[in-house]
C-alpha positions, 0 to 999 in steps of 0.5 A, a space after each residue: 501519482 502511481 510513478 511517485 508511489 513505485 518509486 518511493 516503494 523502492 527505498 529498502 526501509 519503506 518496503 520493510 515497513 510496509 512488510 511489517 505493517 499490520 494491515 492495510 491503513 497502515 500501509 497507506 499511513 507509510 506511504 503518505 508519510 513517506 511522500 510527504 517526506 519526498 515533497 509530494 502532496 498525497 492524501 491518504 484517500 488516494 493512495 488507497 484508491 491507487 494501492 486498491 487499483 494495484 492490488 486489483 491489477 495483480 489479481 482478484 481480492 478473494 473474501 479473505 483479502 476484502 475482509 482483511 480490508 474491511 476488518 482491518 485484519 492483518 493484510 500480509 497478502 495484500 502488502 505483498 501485492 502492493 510491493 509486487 507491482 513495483 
């Protein structure tokens, strides 16, 4: 599943989306639409357990990052960790 996410965030369009998207769950959102769009059958609980998987490769959450997860406050950081790994 994480070769299908990499290569849907390739498309230019999903990577400005996601960039601009306001917090993680929307992120998540974006993915899952777009996959669906591409005939692949992700929920939306596991592409967060895939995007939390890429977000710890890249590097340890700080407090401010798990907040942001939590509160659902902008996630600016974290969607460029996601847009990194690809």
């Amino acid at each position: 599943m994480i070769t299908n996410i990499k290569e849907l965030l390739q498309n230019t369009q999903l990577q400005q989306q996601v960039k601009a998207a306001a917090n993680l769950a929307d992120v998540i959102k974006l993915i899952t639409t777009a996959g669906v769009q591409k005939g692949h059958s992700f929920t939306q609980e596991s592409i967060a357990q895939v995007v939390g998987g890429l977000i710890l490769e890249e590097r340890e959450l700080s407090e401010a990052d798990l907040l942001a997860v939590a509160g659902g406050l902008r996630a600016s950081s974290i969607t460029g960790s996601i847009l990194s790994c690809c």
